[in-house]
C-alpha positions as CSV (number, residue, x, y, z in Angstrom):
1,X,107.0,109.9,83.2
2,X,102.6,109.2,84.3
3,X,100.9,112.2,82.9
4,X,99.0,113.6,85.6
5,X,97.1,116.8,86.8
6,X,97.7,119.2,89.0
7,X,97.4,117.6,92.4
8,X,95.9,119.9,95.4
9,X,96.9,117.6,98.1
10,X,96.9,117.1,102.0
11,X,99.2,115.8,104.5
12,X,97.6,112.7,106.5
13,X,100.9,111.8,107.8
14,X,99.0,109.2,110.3
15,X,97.0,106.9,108.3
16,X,99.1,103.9,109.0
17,X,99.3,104.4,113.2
18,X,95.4,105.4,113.3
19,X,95.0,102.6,110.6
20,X,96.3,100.1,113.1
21,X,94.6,101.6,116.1
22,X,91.1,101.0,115.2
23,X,92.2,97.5,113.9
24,X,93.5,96.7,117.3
25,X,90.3,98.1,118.4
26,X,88.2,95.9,116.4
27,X,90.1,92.0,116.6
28,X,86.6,90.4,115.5
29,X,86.5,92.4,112.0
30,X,87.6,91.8,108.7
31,X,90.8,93.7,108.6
32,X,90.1,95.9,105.1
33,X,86.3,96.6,106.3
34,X,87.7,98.4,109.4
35,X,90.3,100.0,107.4
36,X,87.6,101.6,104.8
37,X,85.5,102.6,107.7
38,X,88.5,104.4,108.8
39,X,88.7,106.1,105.7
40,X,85.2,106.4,104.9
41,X,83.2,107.1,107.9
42,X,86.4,108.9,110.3
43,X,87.8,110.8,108.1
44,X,85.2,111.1,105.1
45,X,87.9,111.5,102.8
46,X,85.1,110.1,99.9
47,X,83.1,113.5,100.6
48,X,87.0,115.6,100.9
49,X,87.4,114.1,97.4
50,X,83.7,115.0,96.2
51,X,83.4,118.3,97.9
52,X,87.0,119.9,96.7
53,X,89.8,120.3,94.2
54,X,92.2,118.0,97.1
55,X,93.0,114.7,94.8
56,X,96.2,113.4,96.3
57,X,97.4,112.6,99.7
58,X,100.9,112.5,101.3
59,X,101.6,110.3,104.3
60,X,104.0,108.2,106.0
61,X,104.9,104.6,104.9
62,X,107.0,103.9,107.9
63,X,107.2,103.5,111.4
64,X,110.8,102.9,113.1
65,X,110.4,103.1,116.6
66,X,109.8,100.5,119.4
67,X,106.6,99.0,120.3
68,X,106.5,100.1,124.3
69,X,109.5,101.0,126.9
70,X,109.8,102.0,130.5
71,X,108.7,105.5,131.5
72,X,106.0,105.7,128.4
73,X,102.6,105.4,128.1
74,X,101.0,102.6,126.7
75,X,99.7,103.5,123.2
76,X,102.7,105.8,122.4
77,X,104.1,103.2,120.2
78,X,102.4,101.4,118.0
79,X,102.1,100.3,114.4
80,X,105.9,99.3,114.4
81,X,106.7,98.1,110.9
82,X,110.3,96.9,112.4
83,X,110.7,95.7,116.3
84,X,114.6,95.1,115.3
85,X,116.8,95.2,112.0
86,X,115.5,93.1,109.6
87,X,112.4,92.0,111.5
88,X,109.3,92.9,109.7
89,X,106.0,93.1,111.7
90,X,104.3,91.2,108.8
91,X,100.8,92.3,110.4
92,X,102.3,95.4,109.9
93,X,103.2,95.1,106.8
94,X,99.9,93.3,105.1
95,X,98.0,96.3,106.9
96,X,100.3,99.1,104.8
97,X,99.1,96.9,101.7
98,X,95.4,97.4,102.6
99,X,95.5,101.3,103.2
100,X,97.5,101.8,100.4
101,X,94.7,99.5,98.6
102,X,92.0,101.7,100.4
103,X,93.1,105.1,99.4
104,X,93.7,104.2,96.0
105,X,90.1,102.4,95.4
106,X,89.5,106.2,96.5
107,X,90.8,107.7,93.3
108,X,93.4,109.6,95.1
109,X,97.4,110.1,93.9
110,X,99.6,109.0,96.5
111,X,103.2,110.6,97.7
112,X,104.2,107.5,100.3
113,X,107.4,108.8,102.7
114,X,110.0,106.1,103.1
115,X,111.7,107.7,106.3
116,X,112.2,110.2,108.9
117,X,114.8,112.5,109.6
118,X,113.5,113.8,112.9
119,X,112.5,112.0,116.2
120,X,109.0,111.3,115.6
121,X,108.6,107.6,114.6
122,X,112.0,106.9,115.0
123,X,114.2,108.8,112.4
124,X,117.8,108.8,112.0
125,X,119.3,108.4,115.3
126,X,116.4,105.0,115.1
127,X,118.6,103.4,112.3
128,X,121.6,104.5,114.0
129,X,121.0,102.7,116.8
130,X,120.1,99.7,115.0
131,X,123.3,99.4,113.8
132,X,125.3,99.8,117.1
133,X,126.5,103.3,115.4
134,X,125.3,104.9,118.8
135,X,124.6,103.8,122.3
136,X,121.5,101.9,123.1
137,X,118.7,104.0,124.4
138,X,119.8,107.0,122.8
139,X,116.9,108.0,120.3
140,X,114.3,107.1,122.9
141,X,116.3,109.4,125.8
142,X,116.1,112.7,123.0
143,X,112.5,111.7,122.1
144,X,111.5,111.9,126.0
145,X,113.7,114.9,126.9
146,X,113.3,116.5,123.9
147,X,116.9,117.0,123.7
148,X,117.6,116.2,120.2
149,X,119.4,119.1,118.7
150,X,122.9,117.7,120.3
151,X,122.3,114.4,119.4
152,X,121.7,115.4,115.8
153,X,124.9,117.8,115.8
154,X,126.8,114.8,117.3
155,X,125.8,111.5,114.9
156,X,123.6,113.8,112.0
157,X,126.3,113.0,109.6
158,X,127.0,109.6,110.5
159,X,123.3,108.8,108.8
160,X,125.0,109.1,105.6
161,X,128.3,107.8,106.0
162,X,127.6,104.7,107.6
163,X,127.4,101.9,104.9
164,X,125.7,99.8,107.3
165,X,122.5,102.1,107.9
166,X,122.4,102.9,104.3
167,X,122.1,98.5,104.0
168,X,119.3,98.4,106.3
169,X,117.8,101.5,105.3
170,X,117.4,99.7,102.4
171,X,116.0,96.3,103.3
172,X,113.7,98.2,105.1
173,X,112.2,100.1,102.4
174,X,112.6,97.6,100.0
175,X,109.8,95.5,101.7
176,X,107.5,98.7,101.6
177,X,108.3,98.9,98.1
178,X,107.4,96.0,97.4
179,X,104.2,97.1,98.4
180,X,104.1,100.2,96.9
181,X,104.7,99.0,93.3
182,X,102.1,97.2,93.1
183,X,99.4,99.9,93.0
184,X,99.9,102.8,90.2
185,X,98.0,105.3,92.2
186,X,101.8,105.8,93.9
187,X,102.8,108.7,91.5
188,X,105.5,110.1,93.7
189,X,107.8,109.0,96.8
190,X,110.2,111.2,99.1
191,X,113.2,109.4,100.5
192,X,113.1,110.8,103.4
193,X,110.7,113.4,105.4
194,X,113.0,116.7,105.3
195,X,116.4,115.4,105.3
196,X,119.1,117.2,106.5
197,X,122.9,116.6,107.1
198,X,123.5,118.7,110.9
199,X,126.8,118.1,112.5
200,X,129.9,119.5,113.2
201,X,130.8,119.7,109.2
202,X,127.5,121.6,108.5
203,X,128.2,124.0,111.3
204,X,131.7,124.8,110.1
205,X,131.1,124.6,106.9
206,X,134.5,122.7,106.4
207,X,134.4,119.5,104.3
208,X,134.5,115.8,105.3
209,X,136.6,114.9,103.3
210,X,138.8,117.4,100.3
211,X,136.6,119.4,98.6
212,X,133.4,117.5,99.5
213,X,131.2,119.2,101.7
214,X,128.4,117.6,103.5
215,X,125.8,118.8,100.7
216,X,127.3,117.0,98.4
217,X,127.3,113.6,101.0
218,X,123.8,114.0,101.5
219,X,123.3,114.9,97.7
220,X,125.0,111.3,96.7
221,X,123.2,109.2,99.6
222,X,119.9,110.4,98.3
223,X,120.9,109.4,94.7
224,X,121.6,106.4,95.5
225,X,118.8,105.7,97.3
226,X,116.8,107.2,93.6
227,X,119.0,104.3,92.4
228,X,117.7,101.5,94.5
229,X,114.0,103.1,94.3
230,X,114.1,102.7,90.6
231,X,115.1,99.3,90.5
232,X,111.9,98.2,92.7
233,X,109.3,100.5,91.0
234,X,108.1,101.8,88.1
235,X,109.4,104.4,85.9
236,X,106.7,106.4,86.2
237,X,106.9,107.1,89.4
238,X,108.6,110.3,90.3
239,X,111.6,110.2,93.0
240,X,112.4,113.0,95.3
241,X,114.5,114.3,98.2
242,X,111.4,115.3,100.7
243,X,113.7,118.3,101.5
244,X,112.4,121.1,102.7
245,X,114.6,123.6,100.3
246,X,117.7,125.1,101.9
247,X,120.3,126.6,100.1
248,X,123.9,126.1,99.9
249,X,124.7,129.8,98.2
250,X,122.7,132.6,97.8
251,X,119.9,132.6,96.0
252,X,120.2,133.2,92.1
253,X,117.3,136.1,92.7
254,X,117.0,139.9,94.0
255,X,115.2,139.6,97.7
256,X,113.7,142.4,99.5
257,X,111.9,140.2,101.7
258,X,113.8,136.7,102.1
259,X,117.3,136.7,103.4
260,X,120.0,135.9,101.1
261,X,122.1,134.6,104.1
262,X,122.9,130.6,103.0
263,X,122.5,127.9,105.1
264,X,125.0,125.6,105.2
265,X,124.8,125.0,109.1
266,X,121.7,122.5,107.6
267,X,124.0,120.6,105.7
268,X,121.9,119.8,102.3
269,X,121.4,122.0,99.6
270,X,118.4,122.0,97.2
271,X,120.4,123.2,93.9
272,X,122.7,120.2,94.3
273,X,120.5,117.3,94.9
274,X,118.6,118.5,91.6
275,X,121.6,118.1,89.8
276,X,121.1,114.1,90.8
277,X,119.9,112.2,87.7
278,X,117.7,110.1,89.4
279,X,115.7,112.4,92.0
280,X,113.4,113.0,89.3
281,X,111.4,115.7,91.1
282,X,111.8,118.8,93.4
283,X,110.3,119.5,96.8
284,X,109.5,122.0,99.3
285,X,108.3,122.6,102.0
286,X,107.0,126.2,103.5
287,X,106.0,127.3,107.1
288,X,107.5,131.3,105.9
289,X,105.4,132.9,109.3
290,X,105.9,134.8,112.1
291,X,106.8,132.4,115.3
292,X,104.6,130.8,117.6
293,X,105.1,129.4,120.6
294,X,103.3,126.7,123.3
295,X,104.0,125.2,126.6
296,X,103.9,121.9,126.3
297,X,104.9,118.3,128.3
298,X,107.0,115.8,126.8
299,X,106.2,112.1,127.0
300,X,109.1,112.0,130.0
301,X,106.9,114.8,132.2
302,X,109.7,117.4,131.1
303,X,108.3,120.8,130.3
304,X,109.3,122.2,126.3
305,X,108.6,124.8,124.0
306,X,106.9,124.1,120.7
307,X,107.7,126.6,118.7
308,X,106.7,126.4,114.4
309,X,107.5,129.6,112.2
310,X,110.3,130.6,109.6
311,X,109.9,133.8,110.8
312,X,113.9,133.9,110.9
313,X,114.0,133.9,106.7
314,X,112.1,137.9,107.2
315,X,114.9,140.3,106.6
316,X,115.9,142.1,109.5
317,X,115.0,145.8,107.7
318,X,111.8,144.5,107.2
319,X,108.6,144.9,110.0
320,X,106.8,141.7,110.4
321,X,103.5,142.3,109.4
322,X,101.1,140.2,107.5
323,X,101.8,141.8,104.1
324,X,105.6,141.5,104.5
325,X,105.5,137.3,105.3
326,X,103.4,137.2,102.0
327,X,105.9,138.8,100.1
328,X,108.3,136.1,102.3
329,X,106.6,133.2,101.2
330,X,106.4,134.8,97.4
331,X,110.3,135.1,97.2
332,X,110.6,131.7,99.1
333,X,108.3,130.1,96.2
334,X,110.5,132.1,93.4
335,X,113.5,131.6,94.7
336,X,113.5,127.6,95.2
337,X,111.6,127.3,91.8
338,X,114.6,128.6,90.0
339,X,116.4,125.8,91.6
340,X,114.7,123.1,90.0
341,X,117.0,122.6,86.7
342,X,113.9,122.3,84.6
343,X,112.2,119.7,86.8
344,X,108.6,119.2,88.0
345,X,108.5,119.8,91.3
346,X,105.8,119.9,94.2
347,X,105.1,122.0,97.3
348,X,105.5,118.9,99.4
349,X,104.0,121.1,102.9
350,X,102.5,124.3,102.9
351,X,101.6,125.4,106.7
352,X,100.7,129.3,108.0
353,X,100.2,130.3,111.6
354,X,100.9,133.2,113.8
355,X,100.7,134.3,117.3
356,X,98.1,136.0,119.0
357,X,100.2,139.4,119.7
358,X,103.5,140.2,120.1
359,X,103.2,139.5,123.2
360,X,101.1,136.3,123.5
361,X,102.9,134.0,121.5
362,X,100.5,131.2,121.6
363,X,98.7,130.4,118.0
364,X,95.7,131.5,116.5
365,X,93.1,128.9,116.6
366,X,92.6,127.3,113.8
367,X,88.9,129.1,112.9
368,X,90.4,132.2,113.7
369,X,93.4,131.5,111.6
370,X,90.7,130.5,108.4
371,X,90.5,133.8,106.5
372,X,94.1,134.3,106.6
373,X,94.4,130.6,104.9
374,X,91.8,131.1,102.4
375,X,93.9,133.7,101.1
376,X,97.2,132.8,101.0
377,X,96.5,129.3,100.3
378,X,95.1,129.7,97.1
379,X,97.5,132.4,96.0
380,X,101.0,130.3,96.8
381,X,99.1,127.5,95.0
382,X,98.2,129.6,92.3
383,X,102.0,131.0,92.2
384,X,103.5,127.9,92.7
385,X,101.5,126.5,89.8
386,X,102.7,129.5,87.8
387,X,105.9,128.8,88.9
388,X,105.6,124.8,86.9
389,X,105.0,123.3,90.2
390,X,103.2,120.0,90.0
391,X,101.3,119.5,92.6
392,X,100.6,121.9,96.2
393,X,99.8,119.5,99.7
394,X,98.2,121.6,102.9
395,X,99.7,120.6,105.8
396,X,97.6,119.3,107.7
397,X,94.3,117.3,107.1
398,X,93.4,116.7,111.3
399,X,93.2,112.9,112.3
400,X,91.2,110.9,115.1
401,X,94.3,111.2,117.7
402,X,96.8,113.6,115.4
403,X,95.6,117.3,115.2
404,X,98.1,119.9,114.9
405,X,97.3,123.3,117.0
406,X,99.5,125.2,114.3
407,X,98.2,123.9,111.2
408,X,95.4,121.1,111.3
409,X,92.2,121.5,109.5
410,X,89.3,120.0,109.4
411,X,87.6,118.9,106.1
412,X,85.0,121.9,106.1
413,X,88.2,124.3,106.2
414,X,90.1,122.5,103.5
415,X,87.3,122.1,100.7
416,X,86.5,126.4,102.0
417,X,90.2,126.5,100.9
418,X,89.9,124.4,97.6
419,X,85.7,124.0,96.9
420,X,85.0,121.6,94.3
């Protein structure tokens, strides 16, 4: 495999949909020049990369949902890289080739995501749909309502049974691989964006078929998916789930912070898919804080709570206190390393938060959450690199349109976090 460094990275999840945005906004310019503005003069990443250790970048090399439909503001949907099976938006596509071009003239490592597993930009129940595996209308009426958890309980599995979505997942990607390969800044790729096999099998915990337990479906469907990315890229490039780390069994480790409880109800199971040949590197991801919660509208007018926060992992013996959900995220980062079967691996999203009190669950602002990030930042990235880790990405570098009232930064806060 590339030899590379260790890779302090961010999360810029957007850069394609704010990418297209200021294109559309701009239809006299010369496509790349807006595109370098973007990067340059919005989002200064040139002075991120000057003024800190940050040297790589994840984001999002897809976008699976529909252009406009009734009930939804105009601007919701854009930057559509499919507007049915099979139908590239080429515009789409040649722009994709210009950020990726953009970012690497840069100098930064790239970690492109192929796919979604939750609502936003499409996900799933998106490729589901595409396939007449579900009714018509159904990822759009969970994306509105925000009622997704039954939808992913009832067709979760189907994702990866159905040898038709696997097909178009892969035509689909293929062309963005195409892409991809052609710039050797692209050091990693995740399959999909915290994949998870929910569903009636999960929750049982009974198998789908003898002896194979929805783990183990998930674990082959992303191997075969390492398969298919291997054939279009090059062998340097490292291959991995994008999970998030749940466990199947226990883990192999004494806790007196973490819970030891399994979870099978998620359906995929870090110590399995490493046993896949060709996932040729381990991910994370870590949000181990206490809950917080706010009031929020969805795009349909319907009221929701967004809540973020592992605080469920904290052992119930334990108070919840600052101290305690460091020792959390330590046995989290200890516990998943020992997973790895000797593999690099990389701390794909690292995120902190909490609430204001106990009783005011809203978050922290983000300057007042800045200390508390300084700190634990740079000690689960200095643990994680202790632990062989590869690479550590913040989650989240704050866009034009996407900040994130849990986690986003701005550039000041991130090179505070990792100064040059």
């Amino acid at each position: 495999m590339a030899q590379i460094p260790r890779l302090y990275g961010v999360n810029a999840y957007y850069l394609l949909v704010e990418s297209y945005r200021k294109v559309q906004q701009q239809p006299g310019r010369v496509i790349k020049d807006v595109v370098m503005d973007y990067l340059i003069q919005d989002l200064r990443l040139p002075e991120l990369r000057r003024r800190s250790r940050i040297n790589a970048i994840r984001f999002w090399a897809f976008n699976d949902y529909p252009v406009s439909a009734v009930g939804v503001p105009d601007g919701s949907f854009d930057a559509a890289l499919w507007l049915e099976p099979n139908r590239v938006v080429q515009p789409v596509l040649s722009l994709l080739n210009i950020l990726v071009e953009g970012l690497s003239a840069l100098d930064f490592y790239l970690f492109p995501v192929l796919g979604n597993y939750w609502l936003s930009y499409g996900g799933i129940l998106r490729y589901l749909e595409w396939v007449g595996a579900i009714p018509k209308g159904t990822w759009l009426n969970a994306f509105t309502t925000l009622q997704d958890q039954d939808k992913y309980l009832k067709y979760g599995a189907d994702f990866y049974l159905n040898p038709r979505v696997e097909q178009l997942f892969q035509n689909h990607t293929g062309q963005v691989l195409s892409i991809l390969s052609k710039y050797p800044k692209v050091i990693g790729i995740d399959i999909l964006n915290e994949p998870r096999g929910k569903g009636f099998y999960a929750q049982q915990n009974r198998p789908v078929k003898p002896q194979v337990y929805m783990q183990v479906v998930v674990a082959d469907w992303l191997q075969r998916q390492a398969v298919f990315i291997q054939k279009n890229m090059s062998s340097s490039v490292y291959i991995t789930s994008g999970e998030e780390g749940w466990f199947a069994q226990s883990p192999r480790l004494p806790l007196n912070y973490l819970k030891s409880d399994p979870q099978t109800q998620e359906g995929v199971d870090l110590s399995t898919n490493m046993t896949r040949p060709n996932l040729t590197m381990g991910t994370i991801h870590m949000y181990t804080h206490p809950a917080a919660e706010l009031q929020k509208t969805s795009l349909a007018g319907l009221p929701f709570t967004d809540r973020r926060g592992w605080d469920f992992l904290l052992r119930t013996d334990r108070p919840g206190s600052w101290e305690n959900y460091k020792n959390l995220g330590d046995e989290w980062l200890r516990s998943r390393s020992l997973a790895m079967d000797k593999k690099p691996w990389y701390l794909g999203e690292l995120g902190w938060c909490r609430p204001r009190s106990d009783a005011d669950k809203r978050p922290l602002s983000n300057r007042e959450l800045q200390d508390d990030r300084i700190t634990l930042y740079r000690h689960w990235t200095e643990l994680a690199f202790s632990l062989k880790a590869q690479g550590v990405f913040l989650w989240l570098l704050d866009g034009l349109q996407h900040q994130d009232e849990f986690y986003g930064m701005t550039q000041a806060q991130i090179q505070a976090i990792f100064p040059a």
